[in-house]
C-alpha positions, 0 to 999 in steps of 0.5 A: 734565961742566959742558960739557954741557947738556941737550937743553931748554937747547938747544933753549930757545936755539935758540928764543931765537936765532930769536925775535930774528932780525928776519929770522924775525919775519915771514917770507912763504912760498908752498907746498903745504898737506898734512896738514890738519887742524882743531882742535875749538877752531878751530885749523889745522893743516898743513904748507907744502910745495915741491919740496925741503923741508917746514914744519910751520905752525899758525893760531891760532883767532883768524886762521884764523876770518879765513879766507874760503875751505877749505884743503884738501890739495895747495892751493897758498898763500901764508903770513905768519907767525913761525917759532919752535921749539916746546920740546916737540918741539924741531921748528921751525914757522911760526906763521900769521897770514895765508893766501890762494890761490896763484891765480897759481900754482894756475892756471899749474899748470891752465893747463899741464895743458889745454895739454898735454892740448889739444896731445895732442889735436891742437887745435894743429896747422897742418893745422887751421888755416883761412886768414885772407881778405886783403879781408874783406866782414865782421867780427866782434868778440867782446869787451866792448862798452866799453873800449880793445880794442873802440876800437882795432879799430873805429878800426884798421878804420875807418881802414884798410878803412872798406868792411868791415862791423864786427859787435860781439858784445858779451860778458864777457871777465872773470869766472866767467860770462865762459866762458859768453858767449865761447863763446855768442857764437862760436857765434852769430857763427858764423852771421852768414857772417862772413870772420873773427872777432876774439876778445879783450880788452885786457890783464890779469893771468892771473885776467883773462885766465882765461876765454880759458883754458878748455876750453869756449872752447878747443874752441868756437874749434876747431869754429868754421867761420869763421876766428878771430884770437885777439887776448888782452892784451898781445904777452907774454901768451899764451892757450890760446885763442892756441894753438888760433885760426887765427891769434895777434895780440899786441894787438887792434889787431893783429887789426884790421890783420891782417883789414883791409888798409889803402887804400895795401896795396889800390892796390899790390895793384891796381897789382901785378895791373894789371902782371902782366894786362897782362904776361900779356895781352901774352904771349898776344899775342905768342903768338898772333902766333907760331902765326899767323906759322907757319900763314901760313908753312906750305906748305899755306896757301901752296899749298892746291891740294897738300893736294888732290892728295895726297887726289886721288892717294889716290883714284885709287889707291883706284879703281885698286885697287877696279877691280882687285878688282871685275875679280878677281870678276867673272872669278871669277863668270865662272869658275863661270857657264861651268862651271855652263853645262857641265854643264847642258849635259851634262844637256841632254836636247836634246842627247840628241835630237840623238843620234837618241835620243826622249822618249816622254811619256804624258798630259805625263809622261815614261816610261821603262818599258812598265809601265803602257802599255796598247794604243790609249794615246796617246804623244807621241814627241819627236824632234830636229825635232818630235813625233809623236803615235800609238796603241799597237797592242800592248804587248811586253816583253823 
């Protein structure tokens, strides 16, 4: 029985051994706060909490009164503290004597979120993106009037393609009233019938860099209709404001040589187009020469008179043939004249006198009965060779 303890012994040793590990006298942990609550005598009380594992923690009145923000579940922290054994739990905790944000983690975690909904979305995609002009007329900066970046790309433009106009929009990069004016500005530069706009700033950490984070500068950048290189801190920083520009720089001056082609860029341009017009010219020649060689060569150029006689045989066959069915007609029309003359003349009453037949007319009208015919009337009897006039003596019928 002598080799056994009780439970307080130990657990009194144990917070002997971890109030002298040097290595647990100031320990700096970073987690998540849960189960917040505060003491009426101003005391915190909390658990510092990861993916793996959790802490109890408590802040003595005397530091938590240094506190200068509210703690409150699901914040991310970084701590300072002791850890210990409380005795009348036997739990181990970390006693607090500092606590500050996690901005860092905090806003890597807000950073991921917007990019991943804003790449949902479609903000991202190549199809949206609007091309970069090769020789601008004029250019915008969007950033803060002072400063290496505004420097490095006047003198990178300056330097490179001086005939290019350079308008500054001066805005604050940096700060909770930075969003605000980044997106004021591209809006406004938006109306200026720019080629292209640089938006950036120099270098910084995340909490500098921020407002090129936010949704509002985001989606200010996505419906800008002209084109917008994103030109934001250093090659290794990158910003949802990178993600949704027409085009990524790694540094500001990097923007301004993307826009601006430099004078040696331009003469090789000009050089290289001088070439091809002229090789396209001299192909046009050389062309034409050929379609003009082959009309000189043709048989209708060399004899011009063939071109007439084929339409000349053409009409001739054209008559022949026109003749031959004008003469078909006719004969036709001949046909039906002589026929019709036939039969007028089986008609003809002329021919009936011949016969040794008369007309008799009375009063110029041709009768063929007696009614009507009364004596002393006056008839005219038509014969072959004349007519003769008389008076009816005496009416007799059949």
């Amino acid at each position: 029985m002598n080799d056994y303890i009780t439970v307080g012994a130990l657990t009194r040793y144990i917070k002997y051994r971890l109030d002298n590990d040097p290595n647990l006298q100031e320990v700096c942990l970073k987690g998540e706060i849960s189960n917040f609550k505060k003491h009426t005598r101003g005391h915190f009380y909390f658990t510092i909490k990861d993916e793996e594992s959790r802490i109890s923690a408590i802040m003595f009145a005397s530091n938590a009164s240094k506190v200068n923000f509210e703690l409150q579940d699901g914040m991310k922290v970084l701590v300072k503290g002791k850890v210990t054994v409380f005795e009348g739990t036997g739990n181990y905790q970390i006693y607090v004597s500092e606590i500050k944000e996690d901005g860092i983690g905090n806003l890597f975690e807000l950073y991921e979120k917007l990019k991943k909904d804003l790449e949902k979305e479609g903000l991202f995609k190549v199809e949206h993106k609007k091309p970069i002009p090769k020789i601008p007329n004029r250019i915008g900066v969007i950033t803060a009037p002072t400063g290496a970046a505004v420097r490095d790309i006047m003198s990178t433009i300056n330097r490179r393609y001086p005939l290019c106009e350079v308008i500054l929009f001066p805005s604050l990069v940096q700060g909770k009233d930075a969003k605000d004016d980044i997106v004021k500005n591209i809006k406004l530069a938006d109306t200026y019938n720019l080629d292209v706009i640089i938006c950036g700033r120099g270098g910084g950490s995340i909490e500098d860099l921020w407002a090129f984070n936010e949704e509002i500068v985001a989606r200010a950048i996505y419906e800008c209709n002209t084109p917008i290189i994103s030109a934001v801190g250093h090659e290794i920083d990158f910003t949802i404001a990178d993600f949704v520009a027409d085009k990524r720089a790694e540094t500001p001056t990097a923007a301004a040589e993307m826009c601006a082609p430099s004078k040696s860029d331009l003469i090789n341009l000009l050089k290289q187009m001088e070439l091809r017009l002229n090789k396209n010219i001299n192909s046009l020649i050389t062309n034409n020469k050929l379609v003009l060689h082959k009309l000189m060569d043709s048989y209708i150029l060399k004899n011009p008179m063939s071109m007439y006689e084929v339409k000349e045989e053409k009409l001739s066959n054209d008559i022949e043939r026109l003749n031959g069915f004008i003469k078909i007609v006719l004969d036709k029309k001949n046909d039906r004249y002589n026929h019709l003359v036939e039969k007028l003349e089986v008609l003809n009453p002329l021919n009936t006198l011949k016969r040794g037949y008369t007309i008799t007319k009375k009063e110029g009208k041709v009768i063929s009965s007696i009614k009507g015919i009364k004596s002393n009337d006056v008839l005219e009897i038509n014969l072959n060779d004349g007519s003769i006039i008389t008076n009816v003596k005496e009416v007799k019928e059949n």
